[in-house]
C-alpha positions in Angstrom: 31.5 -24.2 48.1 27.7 -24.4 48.0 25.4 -21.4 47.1 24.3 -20.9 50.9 28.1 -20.9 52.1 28.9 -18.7 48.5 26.4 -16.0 49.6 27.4 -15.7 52.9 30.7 -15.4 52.3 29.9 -12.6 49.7 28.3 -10.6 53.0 30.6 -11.5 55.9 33.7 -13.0 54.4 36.4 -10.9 51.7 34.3 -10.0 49.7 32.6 -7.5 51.7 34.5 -4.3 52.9 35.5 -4.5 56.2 37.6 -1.6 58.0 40.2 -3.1 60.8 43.2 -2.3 61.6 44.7 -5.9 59.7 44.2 -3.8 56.4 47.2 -1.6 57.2 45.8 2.6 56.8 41.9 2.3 56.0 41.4 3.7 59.9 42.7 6.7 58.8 39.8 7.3 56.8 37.8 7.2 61.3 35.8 3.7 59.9 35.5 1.4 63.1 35.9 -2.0 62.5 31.9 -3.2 61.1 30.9 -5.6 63.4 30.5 -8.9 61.9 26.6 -9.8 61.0 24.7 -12.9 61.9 22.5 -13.3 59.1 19.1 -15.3 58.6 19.1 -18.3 56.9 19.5 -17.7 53.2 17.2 -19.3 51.0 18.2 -22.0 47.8 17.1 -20.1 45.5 18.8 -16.7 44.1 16.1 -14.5 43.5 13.6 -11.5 44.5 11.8 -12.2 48.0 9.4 -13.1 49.3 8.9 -11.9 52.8 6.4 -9.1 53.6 8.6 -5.8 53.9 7.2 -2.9 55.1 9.8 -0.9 53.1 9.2 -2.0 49.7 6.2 -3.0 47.5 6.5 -6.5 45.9 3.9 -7.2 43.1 3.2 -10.3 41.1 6.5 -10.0 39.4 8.6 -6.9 40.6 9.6 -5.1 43.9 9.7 -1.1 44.6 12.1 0.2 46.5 11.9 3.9 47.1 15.2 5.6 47.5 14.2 7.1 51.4 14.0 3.0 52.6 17.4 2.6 51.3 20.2 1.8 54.1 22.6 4.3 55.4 26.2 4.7 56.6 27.2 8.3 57.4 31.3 7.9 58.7 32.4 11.3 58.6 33.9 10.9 55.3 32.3 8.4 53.7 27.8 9.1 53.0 26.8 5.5 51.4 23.1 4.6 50.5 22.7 0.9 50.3 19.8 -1.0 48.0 20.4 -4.2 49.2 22.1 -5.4 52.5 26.1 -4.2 53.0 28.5 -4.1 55.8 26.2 -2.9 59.2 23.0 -2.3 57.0 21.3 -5.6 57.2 18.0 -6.2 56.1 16.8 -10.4 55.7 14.1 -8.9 52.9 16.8 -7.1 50.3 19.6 -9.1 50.5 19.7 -9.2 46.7 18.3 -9.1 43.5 18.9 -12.4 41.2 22.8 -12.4 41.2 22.5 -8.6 41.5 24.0 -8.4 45.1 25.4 -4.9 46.1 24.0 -1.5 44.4 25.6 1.1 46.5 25.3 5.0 46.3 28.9 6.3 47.9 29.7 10.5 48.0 33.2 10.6 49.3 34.6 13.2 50.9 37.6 15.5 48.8 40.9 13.8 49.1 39.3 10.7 51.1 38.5 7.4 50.2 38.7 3.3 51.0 42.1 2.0 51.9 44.1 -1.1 50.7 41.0 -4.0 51.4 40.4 -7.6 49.6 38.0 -9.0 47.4 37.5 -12.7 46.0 35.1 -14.4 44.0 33.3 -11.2 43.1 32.3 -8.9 40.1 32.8 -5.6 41.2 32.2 -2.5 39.1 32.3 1.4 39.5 30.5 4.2 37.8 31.5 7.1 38.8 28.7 10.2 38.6 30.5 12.9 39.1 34.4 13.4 40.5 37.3 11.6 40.2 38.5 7.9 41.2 41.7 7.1 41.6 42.5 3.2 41.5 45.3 1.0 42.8 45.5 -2.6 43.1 47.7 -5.8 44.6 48.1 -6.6 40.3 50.1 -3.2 40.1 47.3 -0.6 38.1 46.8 2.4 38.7 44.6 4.6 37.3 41.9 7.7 37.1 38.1 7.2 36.3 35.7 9.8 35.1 32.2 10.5 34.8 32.1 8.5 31.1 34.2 6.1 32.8 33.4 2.1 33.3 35.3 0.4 35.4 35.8 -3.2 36.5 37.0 -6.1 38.6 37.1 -9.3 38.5 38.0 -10.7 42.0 38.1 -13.9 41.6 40.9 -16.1 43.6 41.5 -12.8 45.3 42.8 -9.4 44.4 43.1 -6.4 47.5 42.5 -2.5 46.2 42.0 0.9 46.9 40.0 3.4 46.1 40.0 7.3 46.4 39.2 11.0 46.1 41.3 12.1 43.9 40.4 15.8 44.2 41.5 17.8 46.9 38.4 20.3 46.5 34.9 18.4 45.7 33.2 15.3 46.7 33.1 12.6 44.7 30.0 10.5 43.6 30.1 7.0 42.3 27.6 3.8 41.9 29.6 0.7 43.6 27.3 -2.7 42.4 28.3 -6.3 43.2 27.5 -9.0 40.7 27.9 -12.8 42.2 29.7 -14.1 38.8 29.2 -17.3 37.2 33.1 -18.8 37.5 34.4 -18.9 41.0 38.3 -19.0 41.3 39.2 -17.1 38.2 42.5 -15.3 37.3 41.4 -11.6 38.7 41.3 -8.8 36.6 40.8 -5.1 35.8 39.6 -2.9 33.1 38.3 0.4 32.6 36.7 1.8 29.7 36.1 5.3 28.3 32.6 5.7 26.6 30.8 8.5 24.6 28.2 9.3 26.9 26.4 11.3 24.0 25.7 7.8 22.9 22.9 7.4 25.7 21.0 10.5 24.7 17.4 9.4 24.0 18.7 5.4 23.6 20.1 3.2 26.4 23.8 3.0 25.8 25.3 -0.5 26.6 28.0 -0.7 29.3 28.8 -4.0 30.5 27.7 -7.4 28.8 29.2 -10.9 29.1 31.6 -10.4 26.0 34.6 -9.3 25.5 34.1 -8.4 22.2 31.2 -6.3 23.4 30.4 -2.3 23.6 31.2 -1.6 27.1 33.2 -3.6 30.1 32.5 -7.2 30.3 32.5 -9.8 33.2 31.9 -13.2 34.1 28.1 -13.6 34.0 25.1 -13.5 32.0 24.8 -9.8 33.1 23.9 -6.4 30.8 24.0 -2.8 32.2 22.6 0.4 30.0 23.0 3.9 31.3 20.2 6.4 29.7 19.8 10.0 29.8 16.4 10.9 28.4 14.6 14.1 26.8 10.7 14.4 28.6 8.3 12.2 27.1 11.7 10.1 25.5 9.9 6.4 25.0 12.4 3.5 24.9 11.5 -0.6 24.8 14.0 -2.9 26.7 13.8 -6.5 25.1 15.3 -9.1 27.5 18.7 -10.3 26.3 17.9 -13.7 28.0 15.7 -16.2 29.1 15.3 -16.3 33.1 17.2 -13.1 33.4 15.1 -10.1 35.1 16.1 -6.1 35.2 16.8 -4.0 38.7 16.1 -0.2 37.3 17.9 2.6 39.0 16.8 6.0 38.4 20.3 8.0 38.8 18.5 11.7 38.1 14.9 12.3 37.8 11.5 11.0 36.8 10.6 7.9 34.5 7.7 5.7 34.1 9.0 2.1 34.2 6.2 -0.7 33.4 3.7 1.5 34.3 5.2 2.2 38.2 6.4 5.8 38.8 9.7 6.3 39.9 12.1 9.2 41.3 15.4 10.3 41.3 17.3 7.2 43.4 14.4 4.6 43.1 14.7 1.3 42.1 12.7 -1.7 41.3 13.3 -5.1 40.1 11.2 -6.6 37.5 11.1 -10.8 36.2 9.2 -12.9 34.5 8.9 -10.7 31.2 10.7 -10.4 27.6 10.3 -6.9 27.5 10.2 -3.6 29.5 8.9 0.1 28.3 10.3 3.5 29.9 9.0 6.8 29.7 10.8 9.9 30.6 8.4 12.1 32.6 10.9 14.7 33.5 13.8 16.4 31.5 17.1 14.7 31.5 16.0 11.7 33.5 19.1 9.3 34.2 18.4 5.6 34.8 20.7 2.3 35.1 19.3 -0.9 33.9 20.8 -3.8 35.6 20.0 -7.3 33.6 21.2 -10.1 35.6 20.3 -14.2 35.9 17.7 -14.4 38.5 19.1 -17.9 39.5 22.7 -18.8 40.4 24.2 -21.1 38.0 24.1 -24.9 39.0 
């Protein structure tokens, strides 16, 4: 399958979450059925855009987005923020960043949550912010994630999941991000990993890297995530892990300065085209994700 074909399947085919009544008891959870998207043209190469867009700023070599231009889904149960073009939030100017394709910001209702649904060719991970998730999938685990918590899946040839609420009495916040992976058709997989998160106190913890043998989860691309909580004034450098890759930002909680742009609590911005980045904590206990990823799909 070519790249265009590749990407659009990400957004219309399996991949993407789709509520119908085919996938047995997810309209219990009152989702209609998203209507299928007819999407522009999308272009050969994987990378930041372009276009003009009225709801972010694109420099010379990064992109703001402030967390009010963000899509939104309110269905009842489910109250998703969406960075980048998912289900019936589509936007032609933030379809992705590099292979970076889904960054979404779910709170889920007590005891609710997405029924039984597929997934191939897809990187999927979960960091939950506060709650409790409770997994199952069509490979037979089962399983609870925490706030600490990593978890990840490797769709490849296909694998179908679900994923809940498991508290009856609070909502339940979680990160859900999509990286386009650099094998298609592999064996899927899951893993979930427990992490000390005193270990990202003033220094950027490492959570996900392409190796196995790696702090963190690993998957199949040239991808590194670090999670930071920082003390006010807190100065970290971020040296590029690799050459062509660039770094979406996510600030989780709080106030930082990222390459000298200001951002808030639930901003983001994609930066390219450097070896190294420098945060500053403006406010106490700021939270941020850094998201390295290839800014190209692989040939």
């Amino acid at each position: 399958m070519d790249r265009k074909n590749f990407l659009r399947k990400g957004l219309l085919g399996t991949s993407m979450f789709v509520a119908s009544s085919a996938l047995g008891k997810v309209l219990v959870n009152s989702i209609d059925e998203l209507k299928t998207l007819d999407p522009a043209p999308i272009p050969d190469i994987t990378g930041f855009n372009h276009i003009p867009n009225t709801q972010s700023t694109i420099m010379e070599n990064m992109i703001l987005h402030k967390a009010d231009t963000r899509g939104s889904a309110q269905h009842g149960w489910l109250h998703a923020k969406h960075s980048f073009s998912f289900a019936n939030y589509y936007n032609p100017e933030r379809m992705h960043f590099g292979v970076l394709r889904v960054l979404n910001d779910d709170k889920i209702d007590a005891g609710m949550g997405f029924g039984t649904h597929p997934h191939d060719n897809m990187e999927i991970i979960t960091i939950p912010l506060s709650g409790t998730v409770e997994h199952k999938d069509s490979m037979g685990n089962t399983g609870s994630i925490n706030p600490g918590d990593i978890q990840v899946m490797s769709a490849g040839t296909g694998i179908q999941h679900s994923e809940h609420n498991k508290l009856k009495d609070q909502s339940l916040e979680l990160l859900q991000i999509w990286v386009i992976p650099n094998k298609k058709n592999v064996t899927p997989r899951y893993d979930q990993v427990s992490l000390n998160m005193a270990d990202r106190h003033n220094k950027l913890q490492q959570i996900l890297s392409p190796s196995a043998d790696d702090e963190g989860v690993w998957i199949h691309q040239d991808a590194w995530f670090h999670l930071g909580k920082l003390d006010k004034d807190v100065v970290l450098d971020y040296n590029i892990h690799k050459s062509g890759n660039g770094v979406y930002a996510f600030v989780i909680n709080g106030d930082v300065e990222l390459a000298g742009q200001i951002l808030n609590t639930r901003d983001g911005m994609g930066i390219w085209d450097t070896d190294s980045l420098q945060l500053k904590a403006l406010s106490q206990d700021a939270e941020i994700l850094l998201i390295e990823v290839p800014m190209a799909m692989n040939a």
